[in-house]
TORKOL-4160 file (C-alpha; in steps of 0.2 Angstrom, whole numbers, padded with zeros to 4 digits, m for minus):
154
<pt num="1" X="0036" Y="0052" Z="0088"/>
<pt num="2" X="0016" Y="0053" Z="0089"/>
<pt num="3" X="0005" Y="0040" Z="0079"/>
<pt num="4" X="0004" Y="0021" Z="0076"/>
<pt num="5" X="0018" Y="0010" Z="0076"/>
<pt num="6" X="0017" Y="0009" Z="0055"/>
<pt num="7" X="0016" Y="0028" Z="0055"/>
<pt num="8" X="0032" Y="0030" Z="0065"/>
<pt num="9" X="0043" Y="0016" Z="0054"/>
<pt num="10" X="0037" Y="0025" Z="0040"/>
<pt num="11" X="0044" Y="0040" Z="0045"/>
<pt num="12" X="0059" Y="0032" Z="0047"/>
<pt num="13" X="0060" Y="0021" Z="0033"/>
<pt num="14" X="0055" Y="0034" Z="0019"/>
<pt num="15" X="0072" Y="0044" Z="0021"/>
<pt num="16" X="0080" Y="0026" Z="0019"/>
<pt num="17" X="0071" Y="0021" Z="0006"/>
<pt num="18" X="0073" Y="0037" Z="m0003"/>
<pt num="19" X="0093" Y="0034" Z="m0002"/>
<pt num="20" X="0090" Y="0017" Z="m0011"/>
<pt num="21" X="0082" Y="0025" Z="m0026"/>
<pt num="22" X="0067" Y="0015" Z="m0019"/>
<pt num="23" X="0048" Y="0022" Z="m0010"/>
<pt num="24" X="0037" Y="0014" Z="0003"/>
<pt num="25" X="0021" Y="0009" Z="m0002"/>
<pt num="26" X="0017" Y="0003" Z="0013"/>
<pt num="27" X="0020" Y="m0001" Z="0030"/>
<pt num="28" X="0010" Y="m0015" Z="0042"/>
<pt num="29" X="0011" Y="m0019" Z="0058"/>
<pt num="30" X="0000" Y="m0036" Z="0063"/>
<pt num="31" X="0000" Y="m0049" Z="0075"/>
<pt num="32" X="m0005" Y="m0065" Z="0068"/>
<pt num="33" X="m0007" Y="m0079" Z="0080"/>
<pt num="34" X="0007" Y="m0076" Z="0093"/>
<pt num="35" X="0020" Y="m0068" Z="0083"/>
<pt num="36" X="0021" Y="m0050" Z="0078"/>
<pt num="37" X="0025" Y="m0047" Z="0057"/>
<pt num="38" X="0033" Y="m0028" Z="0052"/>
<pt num="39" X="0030" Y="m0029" Z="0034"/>
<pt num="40" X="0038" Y="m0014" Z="0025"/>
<pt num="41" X="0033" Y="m0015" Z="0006"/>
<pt num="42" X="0046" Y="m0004" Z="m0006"/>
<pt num="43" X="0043" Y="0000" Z="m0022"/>
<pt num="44" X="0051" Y="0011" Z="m0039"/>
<pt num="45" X="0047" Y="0016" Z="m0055"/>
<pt num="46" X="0060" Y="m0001" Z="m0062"/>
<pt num="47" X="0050" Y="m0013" Z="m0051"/>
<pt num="48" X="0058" Y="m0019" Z="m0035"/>
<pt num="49" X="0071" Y="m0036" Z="m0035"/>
<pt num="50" X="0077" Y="m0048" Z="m0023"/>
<pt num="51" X="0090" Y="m0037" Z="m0019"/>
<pt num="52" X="0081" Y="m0021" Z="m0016"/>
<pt num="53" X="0072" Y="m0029" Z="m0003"/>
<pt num="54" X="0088" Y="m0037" Z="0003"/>
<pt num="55" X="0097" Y="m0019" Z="0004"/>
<pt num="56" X="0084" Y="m0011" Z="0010"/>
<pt num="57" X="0082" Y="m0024" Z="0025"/>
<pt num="58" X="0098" Y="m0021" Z="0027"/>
<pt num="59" X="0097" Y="m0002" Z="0028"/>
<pt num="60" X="0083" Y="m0001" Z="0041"/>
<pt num="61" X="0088" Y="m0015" Z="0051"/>
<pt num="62" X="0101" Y="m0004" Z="0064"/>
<pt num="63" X="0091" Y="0012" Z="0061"/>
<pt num="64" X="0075" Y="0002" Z="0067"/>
<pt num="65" X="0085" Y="m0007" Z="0082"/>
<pt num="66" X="0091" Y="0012" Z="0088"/>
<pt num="67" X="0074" Y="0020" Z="0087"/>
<pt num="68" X="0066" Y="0005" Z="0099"/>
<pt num="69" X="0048" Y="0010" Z="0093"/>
<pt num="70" X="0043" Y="m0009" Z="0095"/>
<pt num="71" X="0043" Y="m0015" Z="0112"/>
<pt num="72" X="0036" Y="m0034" Z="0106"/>
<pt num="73" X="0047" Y="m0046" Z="0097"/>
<pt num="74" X="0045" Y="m0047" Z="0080"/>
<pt num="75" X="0047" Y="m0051" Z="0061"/>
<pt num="76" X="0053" Y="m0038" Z="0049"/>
<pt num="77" X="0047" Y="m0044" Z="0031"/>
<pt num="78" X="0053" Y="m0034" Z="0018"/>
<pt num="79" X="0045" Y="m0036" Z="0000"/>
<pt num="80" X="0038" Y="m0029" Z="m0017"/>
<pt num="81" X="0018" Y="m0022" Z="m0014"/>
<pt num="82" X="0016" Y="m0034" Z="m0031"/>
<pt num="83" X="m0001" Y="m0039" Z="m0041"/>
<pt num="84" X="m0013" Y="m0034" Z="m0035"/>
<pt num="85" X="m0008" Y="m0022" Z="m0026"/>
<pt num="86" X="m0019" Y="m0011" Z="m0013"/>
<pt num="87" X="m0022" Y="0007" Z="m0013"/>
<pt num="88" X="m0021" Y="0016" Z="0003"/>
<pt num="89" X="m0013" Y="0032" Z="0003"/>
<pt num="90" X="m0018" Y="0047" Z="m0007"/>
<pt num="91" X="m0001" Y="0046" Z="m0017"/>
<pt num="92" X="m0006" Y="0029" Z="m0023"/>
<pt num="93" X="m0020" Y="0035" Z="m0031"/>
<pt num="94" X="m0009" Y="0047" Z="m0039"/>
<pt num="95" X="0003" Y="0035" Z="m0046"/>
<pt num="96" X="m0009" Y="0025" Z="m0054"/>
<pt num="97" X="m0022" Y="0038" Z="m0059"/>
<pt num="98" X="m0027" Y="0029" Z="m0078"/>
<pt num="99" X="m0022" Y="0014" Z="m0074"/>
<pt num="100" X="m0035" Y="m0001" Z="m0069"/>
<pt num="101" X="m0043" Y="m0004" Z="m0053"/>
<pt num="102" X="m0054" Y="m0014" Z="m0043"/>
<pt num="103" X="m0065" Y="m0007" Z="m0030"/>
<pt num="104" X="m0074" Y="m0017" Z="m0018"/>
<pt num="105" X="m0089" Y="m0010" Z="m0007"/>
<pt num="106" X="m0092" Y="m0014" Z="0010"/>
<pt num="107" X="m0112" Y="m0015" Z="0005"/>
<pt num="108" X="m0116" Y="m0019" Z="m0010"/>
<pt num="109" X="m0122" Y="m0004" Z="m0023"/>
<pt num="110" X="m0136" Y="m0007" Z="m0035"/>
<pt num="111" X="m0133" Y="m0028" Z="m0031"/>
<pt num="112" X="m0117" Y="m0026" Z="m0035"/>
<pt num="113" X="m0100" Y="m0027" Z="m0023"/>
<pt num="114" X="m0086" Y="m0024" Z="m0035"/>
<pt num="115" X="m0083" Y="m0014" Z="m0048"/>
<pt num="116" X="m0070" Y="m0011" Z="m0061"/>
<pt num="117" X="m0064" Y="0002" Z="m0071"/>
<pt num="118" X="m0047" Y="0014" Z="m0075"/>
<pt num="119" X="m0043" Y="0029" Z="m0061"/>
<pt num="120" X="m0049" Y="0046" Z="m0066"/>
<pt num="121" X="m0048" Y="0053" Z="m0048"/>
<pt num="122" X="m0045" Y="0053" Z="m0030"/>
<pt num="123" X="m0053" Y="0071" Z="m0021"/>
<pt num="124" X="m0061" Y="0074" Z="m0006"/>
<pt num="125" X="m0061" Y="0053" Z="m0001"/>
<pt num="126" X="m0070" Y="0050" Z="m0017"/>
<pt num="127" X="m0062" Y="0039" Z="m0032"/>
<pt num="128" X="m0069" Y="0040" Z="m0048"/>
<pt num="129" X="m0068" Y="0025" Z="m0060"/>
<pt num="130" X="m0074" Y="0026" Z="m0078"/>
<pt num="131" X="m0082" Y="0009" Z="m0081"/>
<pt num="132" X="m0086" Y="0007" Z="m0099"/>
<pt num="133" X="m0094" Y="0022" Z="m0103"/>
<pt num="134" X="m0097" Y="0029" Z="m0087"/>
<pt num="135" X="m0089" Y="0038" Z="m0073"/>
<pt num="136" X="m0096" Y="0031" Z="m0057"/>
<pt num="137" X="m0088" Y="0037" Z="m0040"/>
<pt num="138" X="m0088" Y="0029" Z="m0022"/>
<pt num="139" X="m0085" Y="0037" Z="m0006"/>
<pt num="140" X="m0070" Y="0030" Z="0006"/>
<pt num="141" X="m0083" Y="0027" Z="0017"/>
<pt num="142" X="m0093" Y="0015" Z="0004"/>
<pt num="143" X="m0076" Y="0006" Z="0000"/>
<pt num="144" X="m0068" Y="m0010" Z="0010"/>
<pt num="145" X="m0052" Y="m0011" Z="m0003"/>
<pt num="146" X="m0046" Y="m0005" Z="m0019"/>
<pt num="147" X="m0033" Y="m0012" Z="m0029"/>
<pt num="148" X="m0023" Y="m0011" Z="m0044"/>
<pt num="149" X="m0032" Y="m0024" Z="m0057"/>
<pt num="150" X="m0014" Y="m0030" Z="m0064"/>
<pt num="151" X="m0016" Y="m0047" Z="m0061"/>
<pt num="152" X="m0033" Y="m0052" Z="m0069"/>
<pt num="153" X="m0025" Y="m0062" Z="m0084"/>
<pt num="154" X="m0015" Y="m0073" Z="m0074"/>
């Protein structure tokens, strides 16, 4: 299996998932200090529990332990992608396409770094936001993160 470690558990984890009713939105793989973190965030259409992600952490465990894709040690953390969430992946723009976003720019844009506004489209590595009144449109390129704006009345 060719490409990143995070590319390879997807690959394996989707068909899981799938089995669960339940769809990864993401997969990480990260060192942070000396430990290595494989985080695996699930998600569905009814929201995700504490026992999806228990399931499901049970359901890729062996799978995982069979396939020895990970040479390091390391800590499976299996959760909900929740507020906030990041959009990475051309489905996700999909999914939420009308729903509010945040973008943030890597350099600012007329003096300004982030910008807010609902989805209107994800082609050709440019998403489209209608702010207001206007549709503005930044290149993947231009764009450090985006993310679902669900979490700015908390």
């Amino acid at each position: 299996m060719a490409g990143s470690t995070a590319d390879r558990v997807r690959s394996l984890a989707e068909p899981i998932a799938a089995e669960l009713n339940l769809r990864i939105w993401d997969v990480r793989y990260v060192k942070e200090g000396a430990s290595w973190f494989l985080r695996i965030f699930i998600d569905s259409d009814e929201g995700i529990t504490i026992d999806d992600c228990e399931n499901f952490s049970r359901a890729i465990d062996a799978p995982l332990d069979e396939a020895d894709m990970i040479s390091e040690s390391y800590y499976l953390e299996v959760s909900s992608p929740g507020l906030g969430r990041e959009l990475t992946r051309p489905e996700h723009f999909e999914i939420l396409k009308g729903e509010e976003i945040k973008v943030r720019l890597i350099r600012p844009k007329d003096g300004q770094k982030e910008f807010e506004g609902i989805l209107q489209s994800f082609e050709n590595d440019t998403v489209s936001i209608l702010s207001g009144t206007e549709v503005l449109s930044f290149t993947k390129a231009e764009i450090s993160k985006v993310r679902l704006n669900d979490d700015k009345d908390i």
